[in-house]
TIVEX-868988 format. One record per residue (C-alpha): residue in three letters; y, x, z. Coordinates in Angstrom, 1 decimal, padded with zeros to 4 digits, always signed. Layout:
TIVEX-868988
 type     yy     xx     zz
  ALA      Y      X      Z
...
***
This chain:
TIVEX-868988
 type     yy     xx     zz
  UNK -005.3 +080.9 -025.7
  UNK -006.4 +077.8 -027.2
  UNK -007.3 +074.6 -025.5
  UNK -011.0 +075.0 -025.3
  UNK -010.6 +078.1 -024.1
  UNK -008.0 +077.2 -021.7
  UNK -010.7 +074.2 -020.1
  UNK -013.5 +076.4 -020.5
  UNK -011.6 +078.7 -018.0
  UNK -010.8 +075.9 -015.8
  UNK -014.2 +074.5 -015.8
  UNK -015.2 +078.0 -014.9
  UNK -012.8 +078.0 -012.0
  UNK -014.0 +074.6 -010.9
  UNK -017.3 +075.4 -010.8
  UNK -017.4 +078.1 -009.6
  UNK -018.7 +079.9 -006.4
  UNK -016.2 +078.5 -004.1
  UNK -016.8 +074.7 -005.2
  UNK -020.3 +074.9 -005.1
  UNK -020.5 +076.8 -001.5
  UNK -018.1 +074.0 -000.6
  UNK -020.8 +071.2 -002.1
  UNK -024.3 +072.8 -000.7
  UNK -022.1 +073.6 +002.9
  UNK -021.3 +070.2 +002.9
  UNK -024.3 +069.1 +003.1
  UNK -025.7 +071.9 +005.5
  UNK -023.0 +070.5 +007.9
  UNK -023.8 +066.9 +007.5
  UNK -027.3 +068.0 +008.0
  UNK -026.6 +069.4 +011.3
  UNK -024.5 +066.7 +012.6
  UNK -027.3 +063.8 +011.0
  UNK -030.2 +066.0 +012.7
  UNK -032.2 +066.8 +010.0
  UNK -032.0 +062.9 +009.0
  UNK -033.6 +063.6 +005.3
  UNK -036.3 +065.7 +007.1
  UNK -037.1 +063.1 +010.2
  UNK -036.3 +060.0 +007.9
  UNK -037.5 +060.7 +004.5
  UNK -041.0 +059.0 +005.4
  UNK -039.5 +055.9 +006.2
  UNK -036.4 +055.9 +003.3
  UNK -039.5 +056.2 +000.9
  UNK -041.4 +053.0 +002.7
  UNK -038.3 +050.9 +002.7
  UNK -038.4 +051.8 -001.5
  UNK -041.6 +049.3 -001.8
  UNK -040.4 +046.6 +001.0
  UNK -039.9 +043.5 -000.4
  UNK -037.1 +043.0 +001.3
  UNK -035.4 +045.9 -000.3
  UNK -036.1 +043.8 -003.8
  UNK -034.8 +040.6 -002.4
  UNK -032.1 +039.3 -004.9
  UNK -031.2 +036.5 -001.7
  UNK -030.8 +039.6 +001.1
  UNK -029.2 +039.4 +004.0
  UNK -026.1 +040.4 +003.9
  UNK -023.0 +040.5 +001.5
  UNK -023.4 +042.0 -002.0
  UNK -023.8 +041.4 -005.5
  UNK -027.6 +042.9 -005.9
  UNK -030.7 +043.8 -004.3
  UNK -030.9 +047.5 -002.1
  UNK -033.2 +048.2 -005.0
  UNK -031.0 +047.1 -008.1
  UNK -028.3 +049.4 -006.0
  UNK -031.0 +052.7 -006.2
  UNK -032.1 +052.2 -010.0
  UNK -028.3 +051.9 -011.0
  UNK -027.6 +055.1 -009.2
  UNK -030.4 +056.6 -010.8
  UNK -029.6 +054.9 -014.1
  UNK -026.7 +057.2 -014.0
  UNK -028.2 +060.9 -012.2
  UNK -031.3 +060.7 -013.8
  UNK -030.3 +062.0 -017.4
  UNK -030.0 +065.3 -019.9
  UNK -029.6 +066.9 -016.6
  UNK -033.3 +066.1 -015.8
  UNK -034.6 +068.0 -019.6
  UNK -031.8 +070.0 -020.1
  UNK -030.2 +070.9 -017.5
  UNK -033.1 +072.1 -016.0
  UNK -033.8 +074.0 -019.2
  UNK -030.9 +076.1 -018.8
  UNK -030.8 +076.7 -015.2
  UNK -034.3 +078.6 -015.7
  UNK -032.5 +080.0 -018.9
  UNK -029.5 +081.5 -017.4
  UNK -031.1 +082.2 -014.2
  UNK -034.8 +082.9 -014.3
  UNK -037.3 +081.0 -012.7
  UNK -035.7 +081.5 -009.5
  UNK -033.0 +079.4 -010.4
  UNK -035.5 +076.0 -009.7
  UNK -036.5 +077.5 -005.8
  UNK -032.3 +077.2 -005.8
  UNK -031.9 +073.4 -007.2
  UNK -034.5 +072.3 -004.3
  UNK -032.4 +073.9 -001.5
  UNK -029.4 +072.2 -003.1
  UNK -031.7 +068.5 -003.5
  UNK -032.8 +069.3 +000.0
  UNK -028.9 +069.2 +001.6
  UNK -028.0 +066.8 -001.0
  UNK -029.9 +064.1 +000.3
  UNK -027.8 +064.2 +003.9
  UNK -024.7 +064.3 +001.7
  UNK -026.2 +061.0 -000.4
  UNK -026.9 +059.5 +002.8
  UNK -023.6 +060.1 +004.3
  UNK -021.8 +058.8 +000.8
  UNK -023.9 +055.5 +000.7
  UNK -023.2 +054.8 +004.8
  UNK -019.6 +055.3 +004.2
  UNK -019.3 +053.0 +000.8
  UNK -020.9 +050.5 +002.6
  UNK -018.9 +050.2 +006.0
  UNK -015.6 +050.6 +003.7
  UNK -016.2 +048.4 +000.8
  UNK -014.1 +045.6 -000.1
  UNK -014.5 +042.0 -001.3
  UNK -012.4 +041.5 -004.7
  UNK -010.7 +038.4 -005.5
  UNK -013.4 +037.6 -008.2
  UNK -016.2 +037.7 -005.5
  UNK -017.6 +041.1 -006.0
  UNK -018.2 +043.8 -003.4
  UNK -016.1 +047.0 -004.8
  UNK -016.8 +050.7 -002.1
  UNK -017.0 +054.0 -003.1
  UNK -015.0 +057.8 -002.0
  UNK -011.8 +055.8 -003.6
  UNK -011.9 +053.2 -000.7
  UNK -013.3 +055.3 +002.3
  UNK -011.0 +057.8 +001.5
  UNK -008.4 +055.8 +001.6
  UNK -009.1 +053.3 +004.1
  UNK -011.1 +055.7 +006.7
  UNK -009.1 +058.6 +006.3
  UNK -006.1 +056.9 +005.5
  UNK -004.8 +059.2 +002.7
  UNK -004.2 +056.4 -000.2
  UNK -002.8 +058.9 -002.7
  UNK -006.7 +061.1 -002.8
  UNK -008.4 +057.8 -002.6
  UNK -006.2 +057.3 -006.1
  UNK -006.5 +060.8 -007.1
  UNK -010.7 +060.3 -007.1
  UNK -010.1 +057.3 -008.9
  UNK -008.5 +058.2 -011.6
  UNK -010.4 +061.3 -012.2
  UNK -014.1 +059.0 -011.8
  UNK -012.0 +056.3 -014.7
  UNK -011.3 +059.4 -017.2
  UNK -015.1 +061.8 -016.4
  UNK -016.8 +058.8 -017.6
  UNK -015.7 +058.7 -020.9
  UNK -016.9 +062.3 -021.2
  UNK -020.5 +062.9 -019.0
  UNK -021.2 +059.1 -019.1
  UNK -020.5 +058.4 -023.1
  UNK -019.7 +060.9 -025.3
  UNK -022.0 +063.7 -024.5
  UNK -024.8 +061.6 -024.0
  UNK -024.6 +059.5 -027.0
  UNK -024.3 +062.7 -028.9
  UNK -027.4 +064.5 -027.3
  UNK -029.2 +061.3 -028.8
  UNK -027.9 +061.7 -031.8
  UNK -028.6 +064.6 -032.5
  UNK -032.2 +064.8 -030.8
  UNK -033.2 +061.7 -033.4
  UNK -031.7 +063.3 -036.3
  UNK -034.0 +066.3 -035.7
  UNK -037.1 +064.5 -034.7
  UNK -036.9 +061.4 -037.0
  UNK -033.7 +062.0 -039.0
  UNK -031.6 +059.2 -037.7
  UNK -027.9 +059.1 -039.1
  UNK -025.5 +060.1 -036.1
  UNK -023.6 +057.6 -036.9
  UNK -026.5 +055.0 -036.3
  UNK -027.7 +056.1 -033.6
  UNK -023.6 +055.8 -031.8
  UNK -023.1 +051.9 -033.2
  UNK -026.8 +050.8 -032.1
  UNK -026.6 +052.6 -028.3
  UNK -022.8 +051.5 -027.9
  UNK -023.8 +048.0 -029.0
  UNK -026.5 +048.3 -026.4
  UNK -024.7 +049.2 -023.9
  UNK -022.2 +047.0 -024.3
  UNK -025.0 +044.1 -024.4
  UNK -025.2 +045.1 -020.7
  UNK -021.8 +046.6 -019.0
  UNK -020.2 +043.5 -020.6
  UNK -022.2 +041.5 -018.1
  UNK -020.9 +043.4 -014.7
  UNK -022.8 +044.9 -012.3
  UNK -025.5 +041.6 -011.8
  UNK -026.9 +042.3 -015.5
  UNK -026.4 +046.2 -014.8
  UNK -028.6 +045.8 -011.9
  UNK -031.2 +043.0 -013.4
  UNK -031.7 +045.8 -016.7
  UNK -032.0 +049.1 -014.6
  UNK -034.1 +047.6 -012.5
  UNK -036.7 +047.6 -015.1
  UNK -035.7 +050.1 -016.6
  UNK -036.0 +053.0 -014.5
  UNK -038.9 +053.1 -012.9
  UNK -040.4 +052.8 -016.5
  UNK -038.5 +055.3 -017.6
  UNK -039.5 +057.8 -014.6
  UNK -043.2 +056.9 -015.2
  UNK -043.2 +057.5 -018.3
  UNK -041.9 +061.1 -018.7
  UNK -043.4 +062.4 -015.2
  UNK -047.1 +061.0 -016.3
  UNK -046.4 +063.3 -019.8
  UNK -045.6 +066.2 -017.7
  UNK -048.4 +065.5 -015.3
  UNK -050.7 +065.7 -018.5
  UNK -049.4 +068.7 -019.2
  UNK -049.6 +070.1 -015.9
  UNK -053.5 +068.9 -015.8
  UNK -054.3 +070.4 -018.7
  UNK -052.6 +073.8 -017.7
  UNK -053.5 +073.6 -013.7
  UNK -054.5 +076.9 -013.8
  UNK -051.3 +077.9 -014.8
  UNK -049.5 +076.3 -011.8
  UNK -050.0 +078.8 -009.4
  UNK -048.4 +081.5 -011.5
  UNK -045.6 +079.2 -012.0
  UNK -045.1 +079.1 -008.6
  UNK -045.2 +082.2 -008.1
  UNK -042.4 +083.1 -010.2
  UNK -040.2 +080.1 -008.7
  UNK -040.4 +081.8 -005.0
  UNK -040.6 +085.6 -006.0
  UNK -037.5 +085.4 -008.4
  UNK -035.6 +083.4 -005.9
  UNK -035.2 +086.4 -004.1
  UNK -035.4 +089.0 -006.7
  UNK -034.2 +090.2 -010.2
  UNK -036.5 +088.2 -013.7
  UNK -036.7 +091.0 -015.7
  UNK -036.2 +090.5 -019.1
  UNK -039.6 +089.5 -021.0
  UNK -039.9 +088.1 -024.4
  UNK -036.8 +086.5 -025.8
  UNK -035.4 +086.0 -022.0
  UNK -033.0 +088.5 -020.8
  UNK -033.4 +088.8 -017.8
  UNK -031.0 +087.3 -014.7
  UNK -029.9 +088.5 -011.3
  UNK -030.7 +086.4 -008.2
  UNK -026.9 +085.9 -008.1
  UNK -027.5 +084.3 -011.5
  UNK -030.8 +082.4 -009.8
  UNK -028.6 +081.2 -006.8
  UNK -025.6 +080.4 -008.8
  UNK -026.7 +078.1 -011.9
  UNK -029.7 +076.7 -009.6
  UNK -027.5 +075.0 -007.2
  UNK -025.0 +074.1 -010.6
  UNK -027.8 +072.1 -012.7
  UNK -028.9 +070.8 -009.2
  UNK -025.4 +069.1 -008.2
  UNK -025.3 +068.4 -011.9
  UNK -028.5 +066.6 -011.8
  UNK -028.6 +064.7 -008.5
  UNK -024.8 +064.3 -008.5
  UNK -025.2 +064.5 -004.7
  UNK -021.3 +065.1 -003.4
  UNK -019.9 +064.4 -006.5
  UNK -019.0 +060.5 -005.6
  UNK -020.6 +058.6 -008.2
  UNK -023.5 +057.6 -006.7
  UNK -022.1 +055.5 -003.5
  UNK -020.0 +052.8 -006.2
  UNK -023.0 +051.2 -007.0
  UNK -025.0 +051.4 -003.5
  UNK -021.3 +049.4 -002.1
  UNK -022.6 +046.9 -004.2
  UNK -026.2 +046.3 -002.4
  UNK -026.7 +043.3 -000.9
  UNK -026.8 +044.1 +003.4
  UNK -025.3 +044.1 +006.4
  UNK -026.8 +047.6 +007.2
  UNK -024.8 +051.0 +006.1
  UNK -027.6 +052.9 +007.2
  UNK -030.2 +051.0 +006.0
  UNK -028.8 +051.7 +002.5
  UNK -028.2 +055.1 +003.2
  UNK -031.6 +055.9 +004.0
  UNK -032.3 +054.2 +000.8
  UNK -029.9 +056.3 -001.8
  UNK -031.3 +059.4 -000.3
  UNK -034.4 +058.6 -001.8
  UNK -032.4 +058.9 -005.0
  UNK -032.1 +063.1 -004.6
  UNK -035.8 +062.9 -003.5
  UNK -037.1 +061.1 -007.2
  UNK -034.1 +062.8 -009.3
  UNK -034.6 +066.8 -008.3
  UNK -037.9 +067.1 -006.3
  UNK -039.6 +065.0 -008.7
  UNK -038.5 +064.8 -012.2
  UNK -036.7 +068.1 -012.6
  UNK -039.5 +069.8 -010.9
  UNK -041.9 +068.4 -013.3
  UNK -039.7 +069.9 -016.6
  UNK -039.7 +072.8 -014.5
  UNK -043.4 +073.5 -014.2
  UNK -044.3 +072.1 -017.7
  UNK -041.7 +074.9 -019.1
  UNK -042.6 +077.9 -016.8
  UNK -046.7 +076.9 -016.9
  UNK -046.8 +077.1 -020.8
  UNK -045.1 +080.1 -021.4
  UNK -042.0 +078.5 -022.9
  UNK -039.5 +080.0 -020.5
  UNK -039.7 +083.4 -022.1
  UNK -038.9 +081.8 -025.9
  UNK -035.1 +083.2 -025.9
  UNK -034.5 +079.2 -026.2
  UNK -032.4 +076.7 -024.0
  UNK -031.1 +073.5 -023.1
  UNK -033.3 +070.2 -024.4
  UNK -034.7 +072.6 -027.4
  UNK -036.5 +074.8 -024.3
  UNK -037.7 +071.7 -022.8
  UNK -038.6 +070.2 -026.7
  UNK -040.5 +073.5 -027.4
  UNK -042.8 +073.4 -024.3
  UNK -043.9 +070.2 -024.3
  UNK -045.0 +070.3 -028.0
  UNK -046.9 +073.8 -027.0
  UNK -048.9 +072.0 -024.6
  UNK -049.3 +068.5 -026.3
  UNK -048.4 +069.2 -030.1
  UNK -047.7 +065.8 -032.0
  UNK -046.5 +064.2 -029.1
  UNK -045.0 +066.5 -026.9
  UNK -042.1 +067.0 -028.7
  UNK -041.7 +063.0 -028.5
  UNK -042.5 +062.7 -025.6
  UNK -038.8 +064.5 -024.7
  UNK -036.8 +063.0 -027.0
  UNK -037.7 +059.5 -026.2
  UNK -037.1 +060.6 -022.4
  UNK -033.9 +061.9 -023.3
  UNK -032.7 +059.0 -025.3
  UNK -033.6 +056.3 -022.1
  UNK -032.7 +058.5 -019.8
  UNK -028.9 +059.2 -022.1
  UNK -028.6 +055.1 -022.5
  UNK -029.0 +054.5 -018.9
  UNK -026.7 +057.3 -017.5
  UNK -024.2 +055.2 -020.2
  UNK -024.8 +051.9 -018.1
  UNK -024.8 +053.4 -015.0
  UNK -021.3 +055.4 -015.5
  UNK -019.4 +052.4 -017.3
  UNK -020.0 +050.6 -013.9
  UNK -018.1 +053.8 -012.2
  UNK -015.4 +054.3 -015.0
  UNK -014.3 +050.1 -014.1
  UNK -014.7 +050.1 -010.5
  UNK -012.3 +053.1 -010.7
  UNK -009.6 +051.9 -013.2
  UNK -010.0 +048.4 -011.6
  UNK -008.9 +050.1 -008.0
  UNK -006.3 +052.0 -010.1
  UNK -004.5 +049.0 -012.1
  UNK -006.7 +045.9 -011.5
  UNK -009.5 +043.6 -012.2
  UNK -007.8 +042.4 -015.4
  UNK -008.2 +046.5 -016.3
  UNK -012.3 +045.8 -016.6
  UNK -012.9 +044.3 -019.6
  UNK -010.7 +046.3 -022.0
  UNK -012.5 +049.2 -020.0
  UNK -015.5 +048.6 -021.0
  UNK -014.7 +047.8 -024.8
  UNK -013.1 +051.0 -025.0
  UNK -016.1 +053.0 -022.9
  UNK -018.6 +051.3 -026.0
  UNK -016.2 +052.7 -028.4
  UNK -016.1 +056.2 -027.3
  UNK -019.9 +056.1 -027.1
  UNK -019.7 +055.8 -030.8
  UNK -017.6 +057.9 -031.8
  UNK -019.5 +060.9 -029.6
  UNK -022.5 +060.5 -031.7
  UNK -021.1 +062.4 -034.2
  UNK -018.4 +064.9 -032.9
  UNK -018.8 +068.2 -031.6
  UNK -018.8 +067.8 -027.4
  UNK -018.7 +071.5 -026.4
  UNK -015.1 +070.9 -025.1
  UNK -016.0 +067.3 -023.9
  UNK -018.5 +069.0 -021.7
  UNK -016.4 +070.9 -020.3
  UNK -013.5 +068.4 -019.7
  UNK -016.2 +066.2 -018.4
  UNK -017.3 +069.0 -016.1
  UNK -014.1 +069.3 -014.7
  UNK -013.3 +066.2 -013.8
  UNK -016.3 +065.8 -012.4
  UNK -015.8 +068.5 -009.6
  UNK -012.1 +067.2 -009.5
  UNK -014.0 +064.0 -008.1
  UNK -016.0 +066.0 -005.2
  UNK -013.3 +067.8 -003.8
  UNK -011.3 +064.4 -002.6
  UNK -014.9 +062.9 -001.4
  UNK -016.1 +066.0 +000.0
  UNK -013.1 +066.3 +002.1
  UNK -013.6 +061.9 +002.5
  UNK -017.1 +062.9 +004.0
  UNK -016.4 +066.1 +006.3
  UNK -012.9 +063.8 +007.6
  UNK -015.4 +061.2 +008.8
  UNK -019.1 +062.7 +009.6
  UNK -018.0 +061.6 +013.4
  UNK -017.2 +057.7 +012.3
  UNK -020.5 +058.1 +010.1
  UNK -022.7 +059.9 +013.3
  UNK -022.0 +057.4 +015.2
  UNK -022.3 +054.3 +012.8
  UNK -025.8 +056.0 +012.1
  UNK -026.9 +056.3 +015.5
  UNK -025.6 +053.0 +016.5
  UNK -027.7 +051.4 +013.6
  UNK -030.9 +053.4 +014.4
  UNK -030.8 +052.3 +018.3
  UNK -030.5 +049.4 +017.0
  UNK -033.6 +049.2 +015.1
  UNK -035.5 +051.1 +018.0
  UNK -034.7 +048.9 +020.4
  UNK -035.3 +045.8 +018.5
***
């Protein structure tokens, strides 16, 4: 058995039904013991978004950005090829069904997000340079007390990013330009490691100034192309609907070049490209929201939920529609290519542009947001003088994936990316009563006053 094989196995294993029945039950239970919190709170998470005060680079509060600057580098790094492709081939592997499955997962996730970002920010720690450093790593070990999986997390967020956050996203780039506008490879990995390294280079203050902008442009822009799309095929959307709810509870026949899939199928890689979308449980998401500037946990909960709400109910529903209103879903193709194809049915010229210059803003700021999680995990590992050749080293692998063949990146990537939710899952079920109580205490608080 060769080495591939041996992590495609593994990755197999690790995603599997187990982990992911632990990851959406997590969040069922947190739901439970929060009340519903995403459900009863969701109206007000969304209004703190626009508050001026959740923009304000002079907060109250310790931190080294804005509550704001905290979201957009979360979403810097979820919202990505998981948005195009993963999406893509969720419907391919699992029918149409499979999307009815990633909302149930963004649905729980948001608890679990909110629990992660609470946590981070009662458990963060100030570093000897000034800056705030939180995350699974620190609550883990510091809440729970159990140092060695607070390490264990650690090291397995330093050693993902090189994979999910550089490698395979830099070479989805690649070769998206090559094929639309035939850019070299080996272009396209100097020019988006030099860019990154433009902004990772300045820490997490110039992380947060750039995403800032960044992602809400970024958003706009490829949810208004899909809106298009979805205006010009309204009378499409019921259909697709249709098939969303009917197949989430029953067997897609096979129709066209789709082959059909079972609602185990539906259930299965639904809830896989939704964790693998909104990262919710995986622990990557509560690093940078340790960083906001407040003296509220909750606050900034309520605030990174949001970040499941605009990652899965937003922009992967939108690819979703777009691909299942025109037809596309049925063209035997998958992954970004899926996506690609039904864009340019519905707005040919420009469609197919539209998607690759998504996916190559979207690919560049999952880079900046996960070489801000790679160095806050080595630095816990070995030390703030551990940052710098970090993040030389993270620009140089984002080069040299632009041209390499990532199927067993992906995998190793995949892995250690559910090797990271198993310590913080267990971080967040060990203390749901410290963060029930630190949310209730907060929320009287704000009643009262």
């Amino acid at each position: 058995m060769t080495v591939p094989e041996i992590m495609s196995a593994v990755n197999g294993f690790v995603w599997g039904p187990y982990m992911l029945a632990f990851l959406v039950g997590t969040g069922i239970y947190l739901t439970i013991r929060l009340k519903g919190i995403q459900f009863v709170r969701l109206p007000a998470a969304l209004k703190l978004i626009f508050s001026s005060s959740t923009r304000d680079d002079a907060g109250s509060g310790q931190g080294d950005i804005s509550p704001f600057q905290a979201l957009t580098t979360a979403l810097s790094a979820t919202i990505g090829t998981g948005n195009i492709a993963g999406v893509a081939t969720a419907i391919f592997l699992g029918g149409p069904g499979a999307v009815f499955w990633m909302w149930v997962c963004a649905v729980f996730g948001m608890a679990t997000k909110f629990a992660e970002a609470v946590l981070a920010v009662k458990y963060r720690h100030i570093l000897p340079d000034g800056t705030m450093q939180g995350g699974p790593m620190r609550y883990i070990a510091d809440g729970l007390g159990i140092k060695w999986l607070g390490w264990l997390f650690a090291l397995m967020g330093c050693v993902a990013a090189f994979g999910i956050g550089s490698m395979v996203q830099s070479n989805s780039v690649a070769v998206a330009l090559e094929h639309t506008w035939s850019v070299p490879p080996m272009l396209t990995g100097v020019v988006m490691a030099l860019m990154t390294g433009v902004v990772i280079i300045g820490g997490i203050r110039r992380i947060g100034k750039v995403t800032e902008k960044i992602v809400p442009v970024m958003g706009v822009f490829y949810v208004a192309g899909a809106l298009i799309i979805l205006f010009l095929n309204f009378t499409t959307i019921p259909d697709a609907l249709a098939l969303i709810f009917s197949h989430a509870f029953s067997p897609a026949s096979a129709t066209g070049g789709f082959a059909g899939a079972a609602v185990a199928s539906a259930i299965r890689f639904g809830v896989a490209r939704g964790v693998f979308s909104n990262e919710a449980g995986l622990g990557s998401a509560p690093i940078a929201h340790a960083a906001a500037r407040t003296d509220d946990p909750v606050r900034q909960g309520l605030i990174a939920m949001t970040g499941v709400f605009f990652d899965t109910i937003i922009v992967c529903s939108m690819t979703a529609l777009v691909i299942l209103s025109t037809g596309a879903w049925t063209s035997g193709k998958t992954s970004s290519a899926l996506t690609s194809l039904a864009f340019e049915t519905a707005l040919p010229g420009v469609g197919n542009i539209i998607v690759t210059i998504g996916l190559a803003v979207f690919a560049y700021s999952t880079m900046i947001g996960w070489a801000y999680y790679g160095e806050e995990c080595i630095q816990y590992i070995m030390g703030i003088r551990a940052r710098m050749p970090y993040r030389y080293v993270f620009c140089g692998v984002i080069a040299l994936g632009a041209f390499q063949k990532v199927g067993f990146v992906w995998d190793f990537s995949d892995t250690m990316n559910g090797a990271m939710a198993i310590p913080n899952l267990i971080g967040l079920i060990g203390l749901s009563g410290v963060l029930v109580n630190e949310t209730r205490k907060r929320l009287l608080e704000k009643e009262e006053s």
